[in-house]
BALOBA-1460 file (C-alpha; in Angstrom, 3 decimals):
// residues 80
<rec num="1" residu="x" x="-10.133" y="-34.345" z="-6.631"/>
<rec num="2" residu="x" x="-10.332" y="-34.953" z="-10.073"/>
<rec num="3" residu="x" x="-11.490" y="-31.967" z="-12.769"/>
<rec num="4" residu="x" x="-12.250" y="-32.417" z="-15.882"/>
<rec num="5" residu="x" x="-10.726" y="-30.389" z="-18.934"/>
<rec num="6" residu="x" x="-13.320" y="-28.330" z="-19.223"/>
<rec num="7" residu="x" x="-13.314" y="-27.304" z="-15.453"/>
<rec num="8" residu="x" x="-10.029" y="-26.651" z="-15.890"/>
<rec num="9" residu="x" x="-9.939" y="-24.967" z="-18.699"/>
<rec num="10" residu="x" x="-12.271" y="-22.764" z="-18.033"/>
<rec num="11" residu="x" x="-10.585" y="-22.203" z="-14.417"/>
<rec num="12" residu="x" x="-7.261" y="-21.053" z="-16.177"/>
<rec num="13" residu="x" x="-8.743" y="-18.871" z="-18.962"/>
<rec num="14" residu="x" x="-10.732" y="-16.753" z="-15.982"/>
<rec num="15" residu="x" x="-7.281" y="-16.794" z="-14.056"/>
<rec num="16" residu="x" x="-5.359" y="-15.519" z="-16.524"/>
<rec num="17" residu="x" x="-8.017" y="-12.725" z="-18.279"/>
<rec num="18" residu="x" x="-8.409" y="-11.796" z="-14.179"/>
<rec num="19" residu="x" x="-4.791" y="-11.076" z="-14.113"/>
<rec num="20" residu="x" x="-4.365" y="-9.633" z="-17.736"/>
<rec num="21" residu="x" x="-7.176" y="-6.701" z="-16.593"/>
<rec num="22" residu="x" x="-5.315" y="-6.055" z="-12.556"/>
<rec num="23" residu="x" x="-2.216" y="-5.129" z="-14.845"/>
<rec num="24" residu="x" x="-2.872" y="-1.459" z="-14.790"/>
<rec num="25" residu="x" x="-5.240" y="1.138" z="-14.944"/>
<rec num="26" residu="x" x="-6.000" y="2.370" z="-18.279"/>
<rec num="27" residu="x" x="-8.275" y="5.342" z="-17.206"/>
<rec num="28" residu="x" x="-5.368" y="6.623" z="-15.073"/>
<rec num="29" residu="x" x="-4.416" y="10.552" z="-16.687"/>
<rec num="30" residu="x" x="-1.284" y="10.509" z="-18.609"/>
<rec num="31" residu="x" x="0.788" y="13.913" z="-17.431"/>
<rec num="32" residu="x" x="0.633" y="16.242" z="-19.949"/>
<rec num="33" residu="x" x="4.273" y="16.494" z="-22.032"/>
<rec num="34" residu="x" x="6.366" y="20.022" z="-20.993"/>
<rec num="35" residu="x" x="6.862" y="21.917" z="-23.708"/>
<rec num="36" residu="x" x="10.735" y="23.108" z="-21.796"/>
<rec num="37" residu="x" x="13.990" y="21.197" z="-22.635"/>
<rec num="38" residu="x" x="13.828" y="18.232" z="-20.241"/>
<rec num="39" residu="x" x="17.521" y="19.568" z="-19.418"/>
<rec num="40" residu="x" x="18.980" y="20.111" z="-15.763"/>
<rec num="41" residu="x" x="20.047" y="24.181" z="-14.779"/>
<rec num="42" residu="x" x="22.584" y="22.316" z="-11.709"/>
<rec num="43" residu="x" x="23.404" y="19.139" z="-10.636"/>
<rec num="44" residu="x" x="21.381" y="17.384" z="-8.001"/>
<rec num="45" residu="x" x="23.359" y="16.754" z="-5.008"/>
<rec num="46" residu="x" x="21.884" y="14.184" z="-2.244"/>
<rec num="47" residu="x" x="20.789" y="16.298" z="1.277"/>
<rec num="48" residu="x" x="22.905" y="15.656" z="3.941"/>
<rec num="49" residu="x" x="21.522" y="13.510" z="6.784"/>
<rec num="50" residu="x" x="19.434" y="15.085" z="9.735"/>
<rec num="51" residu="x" x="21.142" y="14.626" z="12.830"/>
<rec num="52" residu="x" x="19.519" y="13.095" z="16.085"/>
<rec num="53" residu="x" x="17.156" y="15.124" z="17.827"/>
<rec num="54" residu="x" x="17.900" y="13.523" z="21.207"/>
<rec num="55" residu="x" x="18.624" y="10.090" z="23.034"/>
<rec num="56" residu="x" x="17.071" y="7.153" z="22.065"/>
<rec num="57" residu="x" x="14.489" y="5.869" z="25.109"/>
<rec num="58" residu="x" x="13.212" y="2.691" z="25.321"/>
<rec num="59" residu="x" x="9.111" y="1.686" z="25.298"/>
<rec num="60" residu="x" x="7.607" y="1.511" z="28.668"/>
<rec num="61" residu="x" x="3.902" y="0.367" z="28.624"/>
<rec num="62" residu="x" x="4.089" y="1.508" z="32.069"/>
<rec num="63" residu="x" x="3.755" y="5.036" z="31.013"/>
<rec num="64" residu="x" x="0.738" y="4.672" z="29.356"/>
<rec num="65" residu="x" x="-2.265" y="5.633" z="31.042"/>
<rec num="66" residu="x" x="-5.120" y="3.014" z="31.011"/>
<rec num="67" residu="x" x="-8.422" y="3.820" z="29.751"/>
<rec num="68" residu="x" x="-11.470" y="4.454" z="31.694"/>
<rec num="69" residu="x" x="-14.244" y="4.230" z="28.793"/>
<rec num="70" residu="x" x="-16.695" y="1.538" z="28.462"/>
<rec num="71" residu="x" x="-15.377" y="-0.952" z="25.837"/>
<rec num="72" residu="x" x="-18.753" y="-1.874" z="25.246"/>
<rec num="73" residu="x" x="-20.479" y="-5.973" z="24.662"/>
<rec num="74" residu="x" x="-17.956" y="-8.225" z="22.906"/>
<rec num="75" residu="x" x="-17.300" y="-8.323" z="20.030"/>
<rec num="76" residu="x" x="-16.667" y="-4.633" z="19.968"/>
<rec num="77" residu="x" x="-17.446" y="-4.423" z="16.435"/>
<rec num="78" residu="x" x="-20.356" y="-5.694" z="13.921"/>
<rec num="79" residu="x" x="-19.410" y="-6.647" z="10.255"/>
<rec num="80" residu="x" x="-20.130" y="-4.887" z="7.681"/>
């Protein structure tokens, strides 16, 4: 396949201005500065870890009931 510089200019100038403008959003709200001392009352200790609700039991697909509805003509979906 051979481009020519132009092709491939043009290619890498749309790549890059397509990446430059996915950077961020500029219309996103900015919060609003606090007008309070951005200074802690306590320190912030870490919460302790919840303990296990019960025994760990393993998958069966056994358990599952199967489904009586009509699935319907494949495919079972149209695109959009």
């Amino acid at each position: 396949m051979n481009l020519n510089r132009k092709t491939l200019l043009t290619t890498l100038t749309l790549c890059a201005a397509l990446l430059m403008t996915a950077c961020g959003d500029k219309n996103a709200e900015k919060p609003a500065p606090s007008s309070a001392p951005a200074t802690p009352s306590a320190p912030v200790t870490p919460a302790a870890p919840e303990a296990a609700t019960g025994p760990v039991v393993a998958f069966d697909i056994e358990k599952i009931p199967v489904s009586e509805k009509p699935l319907g003509e494949f495919p079972f979906f149209t695109p959009p």
